[in-house]
Each structure stands twice: as structure tokens, then as C-alpha cells.
N, C-alpha and C positions, 0 to 999 in steps of 0.2 A: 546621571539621575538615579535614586533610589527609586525604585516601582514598591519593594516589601519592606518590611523594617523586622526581619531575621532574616539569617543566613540560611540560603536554600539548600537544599541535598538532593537536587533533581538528580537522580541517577540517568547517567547519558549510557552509559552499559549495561544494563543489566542483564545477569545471567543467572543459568538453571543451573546444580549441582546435579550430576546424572551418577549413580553409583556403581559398580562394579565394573567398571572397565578400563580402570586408572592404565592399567599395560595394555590394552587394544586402542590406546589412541595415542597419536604420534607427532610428531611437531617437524617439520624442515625434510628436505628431499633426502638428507642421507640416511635419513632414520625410513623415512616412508617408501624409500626405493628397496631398502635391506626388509623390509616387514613381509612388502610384496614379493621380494623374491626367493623368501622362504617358502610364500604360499602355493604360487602359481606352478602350476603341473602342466598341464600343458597346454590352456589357450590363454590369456589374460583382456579378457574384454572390458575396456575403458570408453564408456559412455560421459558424454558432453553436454551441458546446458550449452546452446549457444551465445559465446560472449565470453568465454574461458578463452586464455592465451593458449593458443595451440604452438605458436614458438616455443613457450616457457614448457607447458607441460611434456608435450612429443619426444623431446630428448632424453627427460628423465627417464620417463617411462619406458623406452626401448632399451632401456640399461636394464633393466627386472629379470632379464633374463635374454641368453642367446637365443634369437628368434630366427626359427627358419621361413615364416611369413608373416609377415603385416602388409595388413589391411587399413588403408585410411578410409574413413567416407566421405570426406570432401570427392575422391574421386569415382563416390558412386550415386553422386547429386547431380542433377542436369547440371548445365553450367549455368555462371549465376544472371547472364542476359535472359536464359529464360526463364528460369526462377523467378525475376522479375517480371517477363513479360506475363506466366500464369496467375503472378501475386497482383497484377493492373487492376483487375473491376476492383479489389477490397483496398486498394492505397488511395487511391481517389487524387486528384489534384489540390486537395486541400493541406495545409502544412503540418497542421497537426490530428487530423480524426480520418480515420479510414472506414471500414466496415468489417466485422467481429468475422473472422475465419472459424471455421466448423470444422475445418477437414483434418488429415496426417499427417504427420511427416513424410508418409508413404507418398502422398501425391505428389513430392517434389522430387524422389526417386525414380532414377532410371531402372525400372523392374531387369530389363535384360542384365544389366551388372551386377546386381543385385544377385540375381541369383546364381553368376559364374561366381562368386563373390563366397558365396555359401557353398557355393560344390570347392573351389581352392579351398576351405579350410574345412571342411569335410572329409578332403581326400587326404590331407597334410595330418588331422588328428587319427585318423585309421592307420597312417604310419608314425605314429607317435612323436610326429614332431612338433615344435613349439609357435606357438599361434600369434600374435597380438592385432588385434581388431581396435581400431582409433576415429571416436569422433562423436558426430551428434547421430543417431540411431544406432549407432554402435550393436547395441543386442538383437537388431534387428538379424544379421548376420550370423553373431554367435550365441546360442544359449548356452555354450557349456562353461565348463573352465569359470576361472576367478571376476567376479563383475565388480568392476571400481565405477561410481558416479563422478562424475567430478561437475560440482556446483557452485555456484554463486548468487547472490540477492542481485535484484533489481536495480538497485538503487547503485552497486556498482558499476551493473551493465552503462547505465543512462550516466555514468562520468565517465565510465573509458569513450563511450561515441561522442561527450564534449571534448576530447584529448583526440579524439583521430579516426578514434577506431571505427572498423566499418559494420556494416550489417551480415551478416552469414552469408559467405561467399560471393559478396560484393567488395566495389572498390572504390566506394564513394566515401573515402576518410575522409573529403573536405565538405563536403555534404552538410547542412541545416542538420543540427542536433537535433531537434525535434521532431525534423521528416524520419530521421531514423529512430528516435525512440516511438513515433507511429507504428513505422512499418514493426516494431519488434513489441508492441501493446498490441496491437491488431491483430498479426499474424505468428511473429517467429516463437512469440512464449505463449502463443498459445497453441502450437503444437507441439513444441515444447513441453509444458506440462501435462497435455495428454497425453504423450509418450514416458516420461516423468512416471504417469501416476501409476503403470502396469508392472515397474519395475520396483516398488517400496520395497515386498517382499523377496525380492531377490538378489537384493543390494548387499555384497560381502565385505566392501568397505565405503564409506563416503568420503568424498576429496573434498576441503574447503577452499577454494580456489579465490575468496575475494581479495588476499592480500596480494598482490604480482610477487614472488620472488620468494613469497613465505607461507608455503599451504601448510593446513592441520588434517588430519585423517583422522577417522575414528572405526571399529568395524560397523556393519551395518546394524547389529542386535543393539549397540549403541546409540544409535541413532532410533531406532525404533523406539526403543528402551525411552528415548528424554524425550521424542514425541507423543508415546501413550504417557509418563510423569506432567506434560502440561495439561494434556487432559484431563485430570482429575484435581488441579490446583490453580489460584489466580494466577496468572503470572502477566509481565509486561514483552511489548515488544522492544527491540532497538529501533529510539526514534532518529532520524534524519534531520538535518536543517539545511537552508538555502535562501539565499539573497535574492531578492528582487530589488528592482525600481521603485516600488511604492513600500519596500521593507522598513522594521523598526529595529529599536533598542530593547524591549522589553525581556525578550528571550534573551539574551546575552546574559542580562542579572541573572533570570531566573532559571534558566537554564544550562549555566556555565559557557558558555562560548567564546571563543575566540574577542577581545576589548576590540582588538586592531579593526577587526573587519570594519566594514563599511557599516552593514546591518544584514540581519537576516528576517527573511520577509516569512515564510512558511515553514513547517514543519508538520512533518506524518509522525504521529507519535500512536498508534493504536488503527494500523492499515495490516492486516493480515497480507492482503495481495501485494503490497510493495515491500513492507517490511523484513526484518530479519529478527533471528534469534537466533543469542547465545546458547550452548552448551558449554558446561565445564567437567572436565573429563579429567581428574586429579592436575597436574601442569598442564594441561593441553586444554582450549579455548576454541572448539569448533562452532563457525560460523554457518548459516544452514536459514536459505528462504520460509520467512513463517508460513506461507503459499501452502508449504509440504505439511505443515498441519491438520489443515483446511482438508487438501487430498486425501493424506491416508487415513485422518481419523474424523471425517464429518460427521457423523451421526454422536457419537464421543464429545465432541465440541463444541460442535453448533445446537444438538437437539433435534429430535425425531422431526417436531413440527416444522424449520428453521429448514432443516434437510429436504423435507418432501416439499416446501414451497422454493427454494431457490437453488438445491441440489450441492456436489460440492464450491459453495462458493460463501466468503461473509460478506453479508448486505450490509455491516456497517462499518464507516467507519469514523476517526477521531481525528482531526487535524489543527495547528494554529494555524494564524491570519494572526501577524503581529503588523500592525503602523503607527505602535506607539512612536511620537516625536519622527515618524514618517508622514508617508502620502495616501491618499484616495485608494481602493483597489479599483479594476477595471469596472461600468456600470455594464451589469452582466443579464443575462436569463438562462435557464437549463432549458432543455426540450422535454414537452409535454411527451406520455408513457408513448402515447398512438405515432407522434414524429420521430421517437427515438429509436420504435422497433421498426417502423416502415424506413426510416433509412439509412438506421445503422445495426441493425439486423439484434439489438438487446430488445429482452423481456422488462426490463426495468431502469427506470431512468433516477436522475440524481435529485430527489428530492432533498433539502436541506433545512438545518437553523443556526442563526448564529446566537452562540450562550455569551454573552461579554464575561470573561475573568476580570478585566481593567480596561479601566476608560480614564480619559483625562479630560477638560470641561469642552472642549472645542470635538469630542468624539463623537459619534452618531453614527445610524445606519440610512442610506437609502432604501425606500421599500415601496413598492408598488404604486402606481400614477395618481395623478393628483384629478379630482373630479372637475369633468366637464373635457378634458384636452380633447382634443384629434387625432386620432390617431394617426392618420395621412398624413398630420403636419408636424405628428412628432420623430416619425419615419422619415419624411425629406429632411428632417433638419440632424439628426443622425449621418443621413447620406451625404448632406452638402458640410457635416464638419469633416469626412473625410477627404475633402478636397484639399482641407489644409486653411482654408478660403475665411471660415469663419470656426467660430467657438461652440460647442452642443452646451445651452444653457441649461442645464441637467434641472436644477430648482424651478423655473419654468414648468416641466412634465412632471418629477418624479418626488414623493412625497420625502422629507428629510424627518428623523425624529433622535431628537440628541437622546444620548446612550447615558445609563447608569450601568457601574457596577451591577453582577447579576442578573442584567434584563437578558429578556431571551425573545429573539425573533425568528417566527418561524417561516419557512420560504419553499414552498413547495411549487413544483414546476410549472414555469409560465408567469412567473411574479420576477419583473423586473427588480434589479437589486445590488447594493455592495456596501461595503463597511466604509468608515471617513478614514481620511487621518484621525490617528491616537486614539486608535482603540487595540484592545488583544483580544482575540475571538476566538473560544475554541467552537470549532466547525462540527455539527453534527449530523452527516447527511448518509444517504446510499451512495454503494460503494463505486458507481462509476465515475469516474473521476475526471474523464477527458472529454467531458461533452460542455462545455462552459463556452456559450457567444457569448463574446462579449461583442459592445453595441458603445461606446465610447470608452478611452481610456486616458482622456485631458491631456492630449497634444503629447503624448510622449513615446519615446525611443524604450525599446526592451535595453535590457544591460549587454547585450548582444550586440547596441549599434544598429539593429533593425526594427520595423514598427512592429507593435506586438498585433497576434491575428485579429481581426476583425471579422468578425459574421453576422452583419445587420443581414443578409442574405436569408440566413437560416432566423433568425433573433427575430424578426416580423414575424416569421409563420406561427411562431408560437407564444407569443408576449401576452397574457392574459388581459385585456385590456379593461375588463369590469371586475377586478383588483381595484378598485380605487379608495382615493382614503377612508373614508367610516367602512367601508368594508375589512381594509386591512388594520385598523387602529379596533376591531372589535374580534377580528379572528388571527391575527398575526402576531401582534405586538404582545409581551407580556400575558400571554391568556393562561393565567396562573389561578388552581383550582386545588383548594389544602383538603387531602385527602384525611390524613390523622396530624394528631398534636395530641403529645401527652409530655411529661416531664423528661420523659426519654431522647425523642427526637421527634421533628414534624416533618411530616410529609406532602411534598404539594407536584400534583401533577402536574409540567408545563409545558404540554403539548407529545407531539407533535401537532399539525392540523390534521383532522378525519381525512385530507385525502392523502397523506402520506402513510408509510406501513409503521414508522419510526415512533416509539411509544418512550416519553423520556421523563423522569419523576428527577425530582431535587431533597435532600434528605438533610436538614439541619439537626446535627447530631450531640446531644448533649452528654449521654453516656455510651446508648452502646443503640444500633438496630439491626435486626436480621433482614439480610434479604432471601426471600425463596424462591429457590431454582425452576422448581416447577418443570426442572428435567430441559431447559434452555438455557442458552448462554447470555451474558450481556454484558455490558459495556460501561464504564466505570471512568471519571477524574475526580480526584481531591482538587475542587476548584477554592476550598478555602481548608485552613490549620495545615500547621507544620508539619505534621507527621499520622498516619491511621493504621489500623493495626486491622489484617481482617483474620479471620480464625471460622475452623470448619465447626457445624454445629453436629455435627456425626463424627467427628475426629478424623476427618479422609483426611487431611493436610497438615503441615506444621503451620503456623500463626505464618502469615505473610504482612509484609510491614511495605507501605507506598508514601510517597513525600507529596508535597506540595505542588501539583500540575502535572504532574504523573498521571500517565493513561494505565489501568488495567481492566485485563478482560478475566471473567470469571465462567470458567466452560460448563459447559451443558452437567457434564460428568461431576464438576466438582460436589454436587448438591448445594445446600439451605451455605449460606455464610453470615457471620456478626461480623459485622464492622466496628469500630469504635477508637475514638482518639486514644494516639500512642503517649500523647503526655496532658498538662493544664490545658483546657479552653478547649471549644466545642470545635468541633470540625463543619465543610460542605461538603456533600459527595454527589456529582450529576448521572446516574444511573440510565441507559438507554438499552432498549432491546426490542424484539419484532413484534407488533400489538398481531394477535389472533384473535 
């Protein structure tokens, strides 16, 4: 089925040109092992995200040079029974949500080796001989000598644990993929990237570690170097896709994917915290978590205000929901702010809206209950479809409201809710992402073979239940408020709702309009025209050019920018960013 009638140019890569370091950046172990062991004098400390092949890398790297000691740190980590047993309160029994870890790295270290650890290579560099320290803390060990990172995005980690792979110093390869990407959203990246963020500055080369077999390197002042260049320009993330049970067609067309597949159900297309970005280093194409943006240059990217209310982290993010010529998503609720912090230890919970890109006539959303139900009876009857016994007659409770093109529905937490078959939604919520009860999912199996989670447990306590329709068809639905209109382009605010923080305008564009920075960042899709040009109105940037469903962010740094169509016919652009 055609969804568009032109040819799309969704760029599935997109990368930054970083300049001056065509020869500090390296391609393939023979080239990256000769670089290093030009450099290294005499310690070489090789720090780990965990999730990197420590098979694949270890070997190469002990070639860099004749080492008269190395040091691993897997052998300076309790071992990983107890690892786990300290990780228990925050993993919880649930499959997929644990509870937000605060602590170190340090706390899973055994201090006493730790520091025989640091006296062996203390005493080894006072007689000048050669060092190499290997793992995750790695510089905890050694400050001196040459520091290599060696990284990889999320979105890797979360398909080596569907292939085998285990959790950091565990050995549960056959383990539920989801309990280990808990335990590594929970806890392992996130001390991880606290440990991560002390080290930007002191980084001498960075490893790209996502491809297995085939890393890129680049020096550290390189990576520095295209992290401060997106700060001061729009630029896009590398978005993801992934198949579900209730997946569509739509993203295929319009975003080049794979015909064969089955379908693909989601995509992150504009998630700082999961996503990645390209660099391009003259031939060499280093890959590097956007997370590391976030860290080293928040105040640069996000904005002063953005920084001192949510700290280094982005509160928004951009994702599809495709079921065109698919199925139903899960009928869902998020947790209200006060159940989210009390018992998952966040400040902020996943308030959302869905924008519809495309809908076809059978589309529509679920959204908040229908006046007059019971609540007691809409709860047992949730509980007694999980027996398998009978059917949750969802129309019964929950209000349906067929979908157009453009509609926008807003769903801030405590509002029952989810998208029909054959609609394409781009998702516009905060950024946490792993708190979604769902409360029925119409009798079906995950693509897994096992039933997808259910949490009517947690989903009662917070189900807003005086949501009911004229409430939500007068604040939810469509609450479209036209700011300007002029021959240029009109402006219409269309939400978020007052209790969300998420501030989102729609800009039908006939020549050209600026948006002002105002010294924050925010959040951007060409939801309609083929092609838009954005260009800096203080000259900070070259023109930046975005297609048709394309997410870009446009940072704090970059200042004021004009938008405007790259060729005939008026463009959309859905603009979101943090209301103050």
C-alpha cells in the first residue's frame, strides 16, 4: 500500500561532519592497535561501558604493547552472586521496572583489591614498566598513562541480551531479555554513565565498539570537538525500529525498511537517552551514545532553565507507534508524578500525546472512561480477562474517538489510553519510558511466545477515574488554540494539558517562520512537505535540510532559527519544548 504519493528521503543515518581530525580517527583493529602503540608510554588504561565484547576487545588491546602488568576489573568486582544479591531491593520481581539506582560503580567494588590493584601499578610505573588496566572502572585504578573509552549505544546493548548476552558479570544468557534490559536501565547504565560523565575530559581516544568485529576510534579532542559542533546546530538523532505484535506497514514506505519483514511496530527517532549519533571523521564514521551530549554539554544543549529544573538529563522525547494495516496497542495508563516517585524513586513521570501523522478510516484512539462506569467493575473485569476466562470489553469502559489526520491527543498521567489499529502516531511524551501498565492487551502473545506484562496491580492505583468523556473531549482531544496567522505561516498551540510540563505548537508553513530560542532547546518533526530547510538567523550554522518524518532537535546554543520549505508547497512542523 502506498501511505505518501512522493518518494521519501527519510534519512535512516544521519551524520555530522566533524573537521580537523581526518588522521586521528581510525577504522579496523590493525590500524587502531598501531595508533595506540605509538602513543602509550607506559600505562594504557582502557575503560568500558558495560556491554562491550570483552572477548573481541582484550586481545587486541594487550597487543599495543609488551605489558609487564595487567589489570582486569572484572577481578576487582565482588563476584557477580553478590552483585546481584546488593542490586535485589532495586530489581524488584517485576519483569520489566525496577527502581532508579543512585549509587557507584564504586559500591559494587571490592575496596581491599581495589587498592592492592592501585599500589601493583604504582609500584610497576615507579620502575618504568608497562601497565595495561582493562574493564568497566578501569580509571578508577589508573589515572596516568593513555585513557581509551571504549563505547557503545543502548540500543546495541538491548540486542546483544536478545542474542545471549549476559548482564555484567552474570551468567544468565538465557534469561528474559527484558529482565536484563531492566536490570541494565535501572541500575548498570546508570552507573555507568555517572562514572562515564568524570571522564569526558580526560578521554585520549574514544573506541566505537557497536559494530562486533569492526570498531572506529577517534582521539578524544574529536569527539569533544562534534559534541560541542551539535551544540550549536540542529542536528538529528540515529533513529531505531522494532517489530511488535500489534506492528504496521507504514514505516517501511516511509522510512525505508526492510519490505520482507513482517512489520515494524515502533521507533525512537529523537530520544537522546537511548539514541545514537553519527560522527564522520574524513573515511571513518564513529558511532558514540547521544546520552554523552546530554552529560558533557547540558547547559549548551538543553538551556539554563531545562538544566536547573531536570539537571543533566532530556525531558523529551519523539517516538512512532505505527498500526497502520496492524493491531490495537496495549490499553495502557502511565503513573501519576506522586506513585512514580514513591515507588520508583523518579522526580518525573511519563506524561504524553499522541500527534497522528496518518490514519486510515477504521483508526482512532482510546482515551479516558466513559461517564457513569464503576470503577470496582471496571477493575474486576480487567482482572477476570486475565484468567483467560472471558474478554475485557474495552468499548463498555473506555471512551473510542476515530482519528483524523493531524488530530492531536493529549494524555497526561492517570488517563487510561492507546492508539487503534491503522493509525501512525508520532509519540510526544517525557522521557521516561519504562513505566507503561498496561491493563489489557486483547488476548495476545508478545512475538516472544510469552504474554506481554500486565500491571492492573499497579494500573488501579492510579487510573484517573473523573477523566470521563466531556471532560476529556473538552481538554484532551484536539484543544487547538491559533496563536498567529499571517500569509507567512500560522501558528496554533495544541497543547500539552496545564498538568503536563510539555509545551507543543504546530506551524503551517507557507514561506518561511522563525523560531526563538530563547536560550532552550526543543523538539521538532516535518509531520507534513517533502523537504524544509532550517537556516541560523545570526549565521551560527550552515542551512540544515530535514525530509518528511524526520525528528530534529534544535539545542539551546544554537539560537533564533527560520525554517522554511526546501522546494513548492507549504510544509508542517510540530515544534515541542519545556513550558516555564
Amino acid at each position: 500500500m502506498n501511505y505518501i504519493n512522493f518518494k521519501s528521503e527519510y534519512d535512516k543515518c544521519p551524520e555530522t561532519s566533524v573537521e580537523g581530525f581526518d588522521t586521528e580517527a581510525f577504522s579496523g583493529w590493525r590500524d587502531i592497535v598501531r595508533q595506540l602503540n605509538k602513543k602509550v608510554e607506559n600505562a594504557l588504561v582502557v575503560d568500558c561501558y558495560p556491554g562491550v565484547f570483552d572477548e573481541e576487545l582484550f586481545p587486541h588491546l594487550r597487543e599495543c604493547a609488551d605489558f609487564d602488568l595487567i589489570i582486569r576489573m572484572d577481578d576487582i568486582f565482588y563476584d557477580g552472586d553478590r552483585i546481584t544479591e546488593m542490586m535485589k531491593p532495586f530489581l524488584t520481581d517485576d519483569r520489566v521496572r525496577g527502581i532508579y539506582y543512585y549509587g557507584k560503580v564504586t559500591d559494587f567494588i571490592d575496596r581491599e583489591k581495589l587498592k592492592e590493584a592501585v599500589k601493583q601499578v604504582n609500584e610497576a610505573l615507579r620502575k618504568n614498566k608497562k601497565v595495561l588496566v582493562y574493564g568497566f572502572g578501569a580509571y578508577l585504578v589508573c589515572q596516568k598513562g593513555l585513557l581509551v573509552y571504549a563505547d557503545m549505544t543502548r540500543w546495541e546493548i538491548q540486542l546483544r541480551y536478545r542474542k545471549g548476552m549476559p548482564n555484567f558479570l552474570q551468567t544468565n544468557y538465557k534469561q528474559d531479555s527484558l529482565r536484563k534490559i531492566k536490570r541494565g536501565y535501572f541500575i548498570e547504565w546508570r552507573i555507568a554513565d555517572r562514572h562515564k560523565e568524570e571522564l569526558y575530559d580526560r578521554i585520549d581516544y574514544y573506541l566505537d565498539t557497536d559494530v562486533p568485529d569492526d570498531p572506529n576510534m577517534v582521539c578524544g579532542e574529536g569527539l569533544r570537538a562534534g559534541l560541542r559542533k551539535l551544540t550549536g546546530q540542529p542536528f538529528r538523532t540515529v533513529p531505531y525500529f522494532d517489530p511488535g505484535v500489534w506492528g504496521g506497514q507504514w514505516m517501511k514506505e516511509v522510512c525505508g525498511l526492510d519490505p520482507k519483514e513482517k512489520n515494524y511496530a515502533w521507533s525512537f527517532d529523537g530520544v537522546p537517552e537511548e539514541n545514537g549519533l553519527y560522527f564522520r571523521f574524513g573515511k571513518v564514521r564513529v558511532a558514540c551514545p547521544a546520552m554523552n551530549l546530554t552529560k558533557y554539554q547540558p547547559r549548551e544543549f538543553l538551556g539554563e532553565k531545562t538544566f536547573s529544573r531536570f539537571g543533566a538529563e532530556f525531558p523529551i522525547r519523539f517516538d512512532f507507534l505505527d498500526t497502520m494495516d496492524g493491531q490495537n496497542l496495549s490499553l495502557q495508563v502511565h503513573p501519576i508524578t506522586e506513585y512514580m516517585h514513591k515507588k520508583f524513586g523518579m522526580a518525573y513521570t511519563q506524561d504524553e500525546s499522541y500527534y497522528i501523522l496518518d490514519c486510515q478510516k477504521d483508526g482512532g484512539v482510546f482515551l479516558g472512561v466513559k461517564e457513569g462506569i464503576n470503577p470496582e467493575e471496571m477493575i474486576a473485569a480487567l482482572k477476570e480477562a486475565q484468567t483467560g476466562k472471558v474478554r475485557f470489553d474495552a468499548g463498555k469502559y473506555v471512551n473510542f474517538f476515530k482519528a483524523e489526520k493531524f488530530d492531536h491527543y493529549l494524555i497526561p498521567a492517570g488517563t487510561i489510553h492507546c492508539s487503534s489499529n491503522d493509525c501512525m502516531v508520532l509519540e510526544i511524551s517525557a522521557t521516561p519510558y519504562n513505566f507503561t501498565f498496561k491493563l489489557w492487551d486483547w488476548d495476545r502473545l508478545g512475538l516472544d511466545g510469552l504474554p506481554r506484562p500486565i500491571h492492573i496491580e499497579d494500573g488501579e492505583k492510579v487510573i484517573q477515574f473523573d477523566r470521563t468523556t466531556e471532560w476529556v473531549k473538552k481538554n484532551l482531544v484536539n484543544h487547538f488554540e491559533v496563536l498567529q496567522e499571517n500569509e507567512d505561516y500560522k501558528e496554533t498551540r495544541t497543547g500539552l494539558h496545564e498538568l503536563e510540563f510539555i509545551e507543543s505548537r504546530v506551524y503551517d508553513v507557507n514561506t518561511s517562520v522563525t523560531f526563538e530560542s530563547n536560550n532552550e532547546f526543543c523538539m521538532c518533526n516535518l509531520v507534513d512537505g517533502r523537504k524544509a530547510v532550517i537556516e541560523s538567523a545570526e549565521n551560527r550554522f550552515e542551512p540544515y535540510t530535514v525530509h518528511y518524518a524526520e525528528t530534529f532537535i534544535i539545542p539551546a546554543k544554537a539560537g533564533d532559527v527560520i525554517i522554511r520549505p526546501a522546494d513548492d508547497g507549504p510544509i508542517k512542523v510540530i515544534k515541542a519544548n519545556v513550558r516555564f
